[in-house]
C-alpha positions as CSV (number, residue, x, y, z in Angstrom):
1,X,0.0,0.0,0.0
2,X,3.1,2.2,0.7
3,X,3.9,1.9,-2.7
4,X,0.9,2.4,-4.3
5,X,0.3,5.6,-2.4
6,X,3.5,7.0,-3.3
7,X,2.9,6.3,-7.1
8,X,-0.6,8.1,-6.6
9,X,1.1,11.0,-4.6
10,X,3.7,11.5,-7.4
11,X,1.7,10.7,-10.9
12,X,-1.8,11.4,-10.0
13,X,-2.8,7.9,-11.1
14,X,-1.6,4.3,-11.0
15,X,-2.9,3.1,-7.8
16,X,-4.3,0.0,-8.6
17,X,-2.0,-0.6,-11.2
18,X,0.7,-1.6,-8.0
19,X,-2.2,-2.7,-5.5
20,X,-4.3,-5.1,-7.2
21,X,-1.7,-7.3,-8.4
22,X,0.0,-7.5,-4.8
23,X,-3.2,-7.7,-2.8
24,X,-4.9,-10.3,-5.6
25,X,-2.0,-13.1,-4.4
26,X,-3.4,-12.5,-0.5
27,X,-7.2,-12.1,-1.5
28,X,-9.8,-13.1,-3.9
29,X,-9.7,-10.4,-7.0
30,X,-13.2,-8.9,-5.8
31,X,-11.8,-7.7,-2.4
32,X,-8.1,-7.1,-4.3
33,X,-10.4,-5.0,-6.4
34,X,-12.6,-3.6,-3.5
35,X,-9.5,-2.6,-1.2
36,X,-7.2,-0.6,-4.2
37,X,-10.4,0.9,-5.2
38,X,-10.8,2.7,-1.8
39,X,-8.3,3.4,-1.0
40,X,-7.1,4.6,-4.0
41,X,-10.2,7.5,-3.8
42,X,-8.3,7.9,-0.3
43,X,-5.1,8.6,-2.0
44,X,-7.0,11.2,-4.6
45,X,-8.2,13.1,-2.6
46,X,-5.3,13.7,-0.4
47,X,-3.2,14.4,-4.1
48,X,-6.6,16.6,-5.0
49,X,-6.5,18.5,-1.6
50,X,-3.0,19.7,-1.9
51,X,-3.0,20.5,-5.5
52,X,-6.1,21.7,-6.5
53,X,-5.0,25.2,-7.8
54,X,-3.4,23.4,-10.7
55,X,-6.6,21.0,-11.9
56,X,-8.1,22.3,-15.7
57,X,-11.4,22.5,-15.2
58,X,-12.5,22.0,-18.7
59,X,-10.5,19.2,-19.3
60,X,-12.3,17.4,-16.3
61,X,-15.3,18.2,-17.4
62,X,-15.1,17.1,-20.7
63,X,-13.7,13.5,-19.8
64,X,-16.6,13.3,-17.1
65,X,-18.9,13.5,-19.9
66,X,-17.5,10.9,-22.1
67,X,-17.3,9.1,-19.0
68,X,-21.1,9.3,-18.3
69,X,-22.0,8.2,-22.1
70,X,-19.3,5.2,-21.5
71,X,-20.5,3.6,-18.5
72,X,-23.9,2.3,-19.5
73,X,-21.9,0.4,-22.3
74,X,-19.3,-1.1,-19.6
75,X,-22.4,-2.6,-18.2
76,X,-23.4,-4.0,-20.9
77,X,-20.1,-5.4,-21.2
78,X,-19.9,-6.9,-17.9
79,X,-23.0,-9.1,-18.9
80,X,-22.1,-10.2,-22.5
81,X,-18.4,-10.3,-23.0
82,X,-15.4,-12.6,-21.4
83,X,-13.8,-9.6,-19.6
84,X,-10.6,-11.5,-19.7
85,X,-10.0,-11.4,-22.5
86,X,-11.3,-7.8,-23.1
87,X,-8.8,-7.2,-20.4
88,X,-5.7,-8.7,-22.4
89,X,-7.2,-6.9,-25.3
90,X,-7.0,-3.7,-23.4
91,X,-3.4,-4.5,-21.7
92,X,-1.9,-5.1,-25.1
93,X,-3.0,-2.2,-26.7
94,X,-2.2,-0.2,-23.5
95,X,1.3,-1.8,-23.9
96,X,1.8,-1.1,-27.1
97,X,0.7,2.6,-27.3
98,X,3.0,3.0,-24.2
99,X,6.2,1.8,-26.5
100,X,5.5,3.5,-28.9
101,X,4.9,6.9,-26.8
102,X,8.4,5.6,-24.9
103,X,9.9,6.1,-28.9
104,X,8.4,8.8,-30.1
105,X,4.5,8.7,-31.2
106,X,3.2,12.4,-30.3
107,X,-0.7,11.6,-29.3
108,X,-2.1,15.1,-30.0
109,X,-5.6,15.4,-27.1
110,X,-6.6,19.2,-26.9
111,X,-9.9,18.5,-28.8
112,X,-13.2,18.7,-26.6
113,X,-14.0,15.7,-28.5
114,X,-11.1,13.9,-28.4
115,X,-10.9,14.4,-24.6
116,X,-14.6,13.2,-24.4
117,X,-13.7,10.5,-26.7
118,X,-10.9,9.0,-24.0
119,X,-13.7,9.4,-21.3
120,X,-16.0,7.0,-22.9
121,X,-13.1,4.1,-23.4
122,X,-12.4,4.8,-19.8
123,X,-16.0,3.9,-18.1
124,X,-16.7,1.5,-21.0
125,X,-13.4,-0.9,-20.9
126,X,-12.7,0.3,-16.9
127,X,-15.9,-0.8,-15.6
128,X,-15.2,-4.2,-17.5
129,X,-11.8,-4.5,-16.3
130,X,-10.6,-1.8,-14.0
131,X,-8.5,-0.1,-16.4
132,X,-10.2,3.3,-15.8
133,X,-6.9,5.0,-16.2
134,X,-4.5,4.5,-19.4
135,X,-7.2,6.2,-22.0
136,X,-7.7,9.3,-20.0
137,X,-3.6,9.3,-19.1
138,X,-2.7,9.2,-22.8
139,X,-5.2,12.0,-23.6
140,X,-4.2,14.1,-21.0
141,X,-0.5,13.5,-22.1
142,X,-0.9,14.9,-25.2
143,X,-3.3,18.2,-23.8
144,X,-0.3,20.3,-23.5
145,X,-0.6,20.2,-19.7
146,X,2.3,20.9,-16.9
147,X,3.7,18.1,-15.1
148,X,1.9,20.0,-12.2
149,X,-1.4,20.2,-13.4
150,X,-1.8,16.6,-15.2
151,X,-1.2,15.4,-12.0
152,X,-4.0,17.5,-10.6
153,X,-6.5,16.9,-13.2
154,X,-6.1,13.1,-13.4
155,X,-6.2,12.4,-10.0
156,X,-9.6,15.0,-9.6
157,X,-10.9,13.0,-12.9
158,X,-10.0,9.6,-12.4
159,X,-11.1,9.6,-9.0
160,X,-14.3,10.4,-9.6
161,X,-14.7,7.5,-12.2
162,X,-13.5,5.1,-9.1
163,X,-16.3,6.7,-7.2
164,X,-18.9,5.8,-10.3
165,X,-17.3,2.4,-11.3
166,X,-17.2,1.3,-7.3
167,X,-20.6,1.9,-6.8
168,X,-21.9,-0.2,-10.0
169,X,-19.8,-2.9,-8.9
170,X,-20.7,-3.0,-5.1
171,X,-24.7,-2.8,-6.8
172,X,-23.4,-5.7,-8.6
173,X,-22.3,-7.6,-5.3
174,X,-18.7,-7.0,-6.2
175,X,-17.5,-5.1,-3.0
176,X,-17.3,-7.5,0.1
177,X,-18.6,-6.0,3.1
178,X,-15.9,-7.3,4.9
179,X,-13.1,-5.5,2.9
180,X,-14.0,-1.9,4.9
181,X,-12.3,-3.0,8.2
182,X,-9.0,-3.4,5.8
183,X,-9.5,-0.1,4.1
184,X,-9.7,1.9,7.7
185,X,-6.6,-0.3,8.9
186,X,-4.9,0.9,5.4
187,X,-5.8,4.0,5.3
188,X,-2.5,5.8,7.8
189,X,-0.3,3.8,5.0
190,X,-1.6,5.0,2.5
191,X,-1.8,8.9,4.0
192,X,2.7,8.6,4.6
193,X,3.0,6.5,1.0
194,X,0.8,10.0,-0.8
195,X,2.7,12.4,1.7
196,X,6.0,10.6,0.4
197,X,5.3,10.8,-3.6
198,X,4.2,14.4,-3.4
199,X,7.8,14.8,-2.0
200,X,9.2,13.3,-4.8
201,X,7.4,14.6,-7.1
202,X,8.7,17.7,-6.2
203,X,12.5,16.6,-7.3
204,X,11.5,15.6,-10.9
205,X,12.0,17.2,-13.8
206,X,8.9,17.9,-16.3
207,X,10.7,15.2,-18.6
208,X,11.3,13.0,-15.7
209,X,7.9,13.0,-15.3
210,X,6.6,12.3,-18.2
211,X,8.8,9.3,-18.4
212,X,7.1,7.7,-15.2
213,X,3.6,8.4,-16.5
214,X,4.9,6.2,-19.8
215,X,6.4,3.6,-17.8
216,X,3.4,3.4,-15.6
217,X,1.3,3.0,-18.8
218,X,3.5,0.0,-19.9
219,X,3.5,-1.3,-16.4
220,X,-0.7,-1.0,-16.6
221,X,-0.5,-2.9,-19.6
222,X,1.6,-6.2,-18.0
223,X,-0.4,-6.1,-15.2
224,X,-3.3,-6.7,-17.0
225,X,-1.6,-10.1,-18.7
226,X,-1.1,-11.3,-15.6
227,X,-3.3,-14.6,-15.4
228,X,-6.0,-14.4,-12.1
């Protein structure tokens, strides 16, 4: 959780992309999902709450939207299609934009639309595999945005998708009542783990930064070929 919260503190995202795959070899993958989901909103807020000068507005509001007309379709997907292998799907893709980022693709997201557009793939493919973040990371990469204020705006933005996703899946009996007594016992960890990513995030260079938020993509994108 340490880890994960220091990640969060110093990208604004990623989370779940170090939790679940470290709590789902302790726990069943609902309560792996339950647990990073809460307190990853834990960990937003805190990265919200001490940055919140620096969120864009408009680009929050546009991915909300996209992220409003893309849920009902994650749904759906939950009930018709094999979400593992939508999530492989999704990981490969995610791995192989992330590459090609690392070596030079310029994604180009300052489009209401297009920023919209990363919204709906978030709640569509998220809901069905928890992936919320890559699609509205790699728009927000290429919205012209300071290292400062991406951070901001995807943690303000993505943690508000984990608060829409969460509650469909705890409606669909996919959040273990049991799983809140961990979350309060996680929750001081996961308050030093933010406190210490803010720190470094501090130290970095704009470039340096971008270079996590690419590696955290490619990371994302193993994570979900990991067999569970």
């Amino acid at each position: 959780m340490l880890l994960a919260a220091s990640v969060q503190g110093l990208s604004g995202f990623g989370f779940a992309v170090v939790a679940v795959p470290l709590l789902a070899n302790i726990a069943s993958l609902d309560h792996a999902i339950a647990l990073s989901s809460l307190l990853g909103l834990w960990a937003s807020a805190n990265t919200v709450r001490t940055c919140r000068s620096e969120i864009r507005w408009p680009i929050v509001g546009n991915v909300l939207r996209g992220t409003a007309v893309g849920l009902p379709f994650g749904i759906l997907g939950l009930w018709l299609l094999d979400t593992r292998q939508l999530t492989v799907t999704t990981g490969i893709i995610v791995l192989a934009l992330a590459v090609s980022i690392a070596v030079g693709l310029r994604i180009v997201c300052v489009n209401p639309l297009a920023q919209s557009a990363t919204g709906v793939l978030s709640g569509a493919i998220g809901l069905c595999t928890g992936m919320t973040g890559p699609p509205v990371v790699i728009g927000m990469r290429g919205a012209n945005l300071e290292p400062g204020e991406m951070r901001a705006t995807l943690a303000l933005t993505l943690g508000l998708t984990g608060i829409a996703t969460l509650s469909i899946r705890a409606i669909g009996g996919h959040v273990p009542a049991d799983v809140l007594p961990m979350v309060l016992l996680g929750i001081p960890t996961v308050v030093v783990g933010n406190f210490l990513g803010r720190r470094a995030f501090d130290r970095f260079s704009g470039r340096t930064y971008h270079a996590v938020v690419v590696g955290l993509l490619a990371v994302s994108g193993l994570v979900a070929l990991i067999p569970r």
